[in-house]
N, C-alpha and C positions, 0 to 999 in steps of 0.2 A: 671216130672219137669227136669228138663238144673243141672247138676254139671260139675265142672271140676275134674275127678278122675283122682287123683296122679297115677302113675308108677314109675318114678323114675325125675329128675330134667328135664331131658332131653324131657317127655314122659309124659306130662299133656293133658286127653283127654278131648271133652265134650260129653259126655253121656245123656242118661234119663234113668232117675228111676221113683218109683212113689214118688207122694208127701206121706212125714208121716203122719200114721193118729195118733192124740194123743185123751188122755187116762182122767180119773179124776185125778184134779188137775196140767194138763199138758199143754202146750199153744204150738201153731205153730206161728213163727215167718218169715214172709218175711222181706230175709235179701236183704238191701239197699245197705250197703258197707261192704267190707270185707278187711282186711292187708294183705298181703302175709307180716308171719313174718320169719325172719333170721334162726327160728329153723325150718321152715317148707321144707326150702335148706336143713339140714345137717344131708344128704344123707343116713350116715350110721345109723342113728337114724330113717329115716322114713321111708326105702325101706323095713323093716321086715315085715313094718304092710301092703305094698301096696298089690292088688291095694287099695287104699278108698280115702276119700273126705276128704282133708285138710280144715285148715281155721278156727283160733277162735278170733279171731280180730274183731269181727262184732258188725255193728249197722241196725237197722229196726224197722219194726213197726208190729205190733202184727194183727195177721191173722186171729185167733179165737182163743178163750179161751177152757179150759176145763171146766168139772162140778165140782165146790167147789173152784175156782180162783175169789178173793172178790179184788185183789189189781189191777189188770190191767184188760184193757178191750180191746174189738177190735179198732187196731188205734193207740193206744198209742206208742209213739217213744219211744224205748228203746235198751239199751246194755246187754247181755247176758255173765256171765261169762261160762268159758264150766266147768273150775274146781271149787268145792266148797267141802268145809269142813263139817265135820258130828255136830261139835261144843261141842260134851256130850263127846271122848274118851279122853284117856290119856294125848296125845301130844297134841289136843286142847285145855285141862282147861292147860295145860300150856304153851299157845301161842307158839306154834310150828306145827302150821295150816299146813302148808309144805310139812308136815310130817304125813300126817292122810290118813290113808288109800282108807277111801269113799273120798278125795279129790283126791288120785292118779288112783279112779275109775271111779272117774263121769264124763259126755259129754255129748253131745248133739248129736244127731242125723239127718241128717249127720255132717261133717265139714261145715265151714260158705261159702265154694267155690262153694254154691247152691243157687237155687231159695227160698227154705224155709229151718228153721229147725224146729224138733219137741223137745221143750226143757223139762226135765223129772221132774217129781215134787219136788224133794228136788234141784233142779236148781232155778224152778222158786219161791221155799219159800224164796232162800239165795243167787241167784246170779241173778235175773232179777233186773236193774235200769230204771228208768224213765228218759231219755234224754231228758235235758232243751233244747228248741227253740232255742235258743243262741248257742248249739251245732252242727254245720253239721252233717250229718250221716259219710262223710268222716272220719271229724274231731273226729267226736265218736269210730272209729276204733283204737284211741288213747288211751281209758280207759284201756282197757288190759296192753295195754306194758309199759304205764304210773304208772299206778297202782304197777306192780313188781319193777320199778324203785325206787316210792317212800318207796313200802316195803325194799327194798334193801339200800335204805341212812337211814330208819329206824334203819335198825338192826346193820348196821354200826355206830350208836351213832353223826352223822354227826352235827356240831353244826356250829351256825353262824359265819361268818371268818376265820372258819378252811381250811386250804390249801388242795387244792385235785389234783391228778396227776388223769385221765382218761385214760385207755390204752386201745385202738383200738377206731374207731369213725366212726362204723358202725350207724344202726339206732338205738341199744339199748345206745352204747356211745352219739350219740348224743342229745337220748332225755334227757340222764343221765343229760348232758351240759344244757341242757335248764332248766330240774330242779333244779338241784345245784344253778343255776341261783337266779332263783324262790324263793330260800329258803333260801338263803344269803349268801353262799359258798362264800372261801376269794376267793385267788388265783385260778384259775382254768387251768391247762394244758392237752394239749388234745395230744397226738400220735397215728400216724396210718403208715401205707405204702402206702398209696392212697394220692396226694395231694387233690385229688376234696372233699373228706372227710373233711378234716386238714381247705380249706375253708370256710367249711359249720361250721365245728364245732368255728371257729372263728367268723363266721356271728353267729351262733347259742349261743355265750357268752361263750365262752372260751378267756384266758386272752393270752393265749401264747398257740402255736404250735408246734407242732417236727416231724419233720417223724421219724420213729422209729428209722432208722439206726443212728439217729444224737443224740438219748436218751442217756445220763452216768447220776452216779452220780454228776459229778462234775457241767454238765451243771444243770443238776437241782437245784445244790444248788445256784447256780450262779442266776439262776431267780429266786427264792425263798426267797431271804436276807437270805443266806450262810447254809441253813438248809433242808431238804428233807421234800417232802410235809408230812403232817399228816394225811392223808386218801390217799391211790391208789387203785382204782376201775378196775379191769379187766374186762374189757367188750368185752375180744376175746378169744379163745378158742385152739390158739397158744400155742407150748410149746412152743418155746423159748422167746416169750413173757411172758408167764409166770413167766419161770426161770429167767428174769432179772430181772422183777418187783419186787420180792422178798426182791432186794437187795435197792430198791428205797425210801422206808418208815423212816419216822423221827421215832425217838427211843421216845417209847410212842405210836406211831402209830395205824393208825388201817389199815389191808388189806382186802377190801370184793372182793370175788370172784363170778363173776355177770356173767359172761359166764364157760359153762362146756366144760371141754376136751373131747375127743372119751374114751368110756372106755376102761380098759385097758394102758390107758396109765399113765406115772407114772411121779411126778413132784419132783425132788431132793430140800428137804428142807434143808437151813444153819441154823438148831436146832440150834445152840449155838450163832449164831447172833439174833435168833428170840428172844433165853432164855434171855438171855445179856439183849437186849435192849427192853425187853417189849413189845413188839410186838404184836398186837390180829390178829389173822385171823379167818374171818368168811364168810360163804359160802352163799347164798341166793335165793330162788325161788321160781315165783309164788306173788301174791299179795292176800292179803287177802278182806272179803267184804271191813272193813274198808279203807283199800287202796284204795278199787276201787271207794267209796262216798268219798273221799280227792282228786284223780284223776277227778272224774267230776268235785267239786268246783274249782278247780286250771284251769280247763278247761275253767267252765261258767263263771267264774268273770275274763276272760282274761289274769292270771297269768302268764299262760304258752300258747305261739302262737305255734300250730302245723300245719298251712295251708298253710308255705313255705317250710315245711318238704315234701311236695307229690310235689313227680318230676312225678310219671305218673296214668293216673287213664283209667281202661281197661274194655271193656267189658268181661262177663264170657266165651264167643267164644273162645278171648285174653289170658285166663287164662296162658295158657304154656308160652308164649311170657313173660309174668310177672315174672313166675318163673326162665326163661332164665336172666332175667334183674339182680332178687337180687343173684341168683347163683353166676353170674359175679363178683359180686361187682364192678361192675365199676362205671359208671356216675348217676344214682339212690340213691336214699334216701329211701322211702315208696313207695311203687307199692299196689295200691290201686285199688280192682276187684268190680264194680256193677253187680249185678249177673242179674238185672233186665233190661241192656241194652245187 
């Protein structure tokens, strides 16, 4: 079978391999679409592991079953998650799924930047979904990144009309924007250093705008009715976005930290303004199943529109071209690979 094997951003090939064969209780899935997501760019995170086969953003439809598989059959449209939780240790009985070991082990085989995967049995007990009709398979490429979002305003304690600052409005900021939306968020403001972003995220239901360089305090309080928002979501992986944002949170606050830095690097915290004024910060990754059944319904009952988020959709030949796209960050949103054109 056709993948595209990563090298580096630069340096996406298309190869064959053979197709996986799977096992009992194991299923092969032909994948129909696949994300190139944001983490799959950054760089110094993925070049350890290259060469291999990116891609868990995927939607398709089931190729054959294994022996002892009673819930799906050959045909059925479905989403695969690549990571899943063990659900019996420690950090799982107390919801800290994130954090579990067999979640930071499990995948699929290859990445979804192929013709098939072969997905392994504790995947398909606890991370295969059934894609409603209603769903594209594009738009199914949406359950993943959707899914950690909504885990992510989860953990954050996000509540209806509470104010949120957005920081960066890449495609994880933006879908942030679309759910906040969704979910009844007051205020919404969006910053980036991209206008073409700053647009989308306005089109996308952001109340107010800023390029970064224009962020203070003061202007925030100023659109805010004199007070600094009470949620700010870092959705970039900038220090010195970070370090501002710290300083931007109403007293009471909550900060979720939604994008990682490179390791190694260190972010100066003002303790005594966090201690002072109350302040929560909390870190978040990964969606859990239940995220990922609240991402479908928000999907199927039209909640949230994700079909003017895809600026480009490529064959798997294309693959490199796609990574060239989001690398950029420039004029793109979702860069969206069918493996099977």
């Amino acid at each position: 079978m056709r993948v595209a094997m990563y090298y580096n951003n630069h340096d996406v090939r298309l190869e064959e391999i053979p197709v996986p064969v799977i096992g009992q209780g194991e299923m092969l899935v032909r994948i129909m679409s696949s994300g190139i997501c944001g983490s799959d760019v950054m760089e110094w995170y993925r070049i350890k592991s290259a060469p291999r086969v990116l891609g868990h953003e995927i939607a398709g439809e089931v190729a054959e079953v294994g022996e002892g598989v009673r819930r799906f059959r050959t045909g059925d449209r479905v989403v695969v998650s690549h990571h899943v939780p063990c659900n019996t240790c420690f950090y799982c009985l107390n919801g800290n799924y994130s954090v579990c070991d067999t979640l930071r082990s499990t995948n699929f085989d290859p990445g979804g930047f192929s013709e098939y995967v072969r997905v392994p049995q504790i995947n398909v007990d606890r991370g295969v979904f059934h894609l409603p009709d209603s769903i594209s398979y594009d738009d199914g490429t949406f359950v993943e990144p959707l899914a950690c979002v909504l885990g992510g305003i989860r953990r954050a304690g996000m509540r209806p009309g509470r104010s949120v600052l957005v920081v960066g409005s890449g495609v994880s900021g933006l879908i942030m924007i679309k759910a906040l939306r969704a979910l009844c968020a007051g205020r919404i403001i969006a910053t980036d250093v991209n206008a073409f972003r700053l647009d989308k995220a306005k089109e996308f239901g952001a109340d107010v705008t800023l390029l970064a360089e224009d962020v203070s305090l003061n202007v925030l309080k100023d659109i805010n009715g004199g007070r600094p928002p009470e949620l700010v979501i870092i959705c970039t992986g900038v220090p010195v976005a970070i370090t501002q944002s710290l300083r931007f949170v109403d007293r009471g606050g909550t900060m979720l930290f939604f994008a990682p830095a490179e390791p190694g690097v260190d972010i100066p915290v003002p303790l005594w303004d966090v201690w002072r004024d109350g302040i929560t910060m909390k870190t978040t990754y990964a969606g859990t199943p239940s995220d990922i059944a609240a991402a479908i319904e928000l999907l199927s009952g039209n909640r949230i529109n994700v079909e003017d988020m895809i600026t480009h959709r490529l064959g798997l030949s294309d693959a490199g071209d796609g990574f060239e796209l989001v690398a950029s960050a420039g004029d793109s949103i979702k860069v969206i690979i069918r493996p099977q054109e």
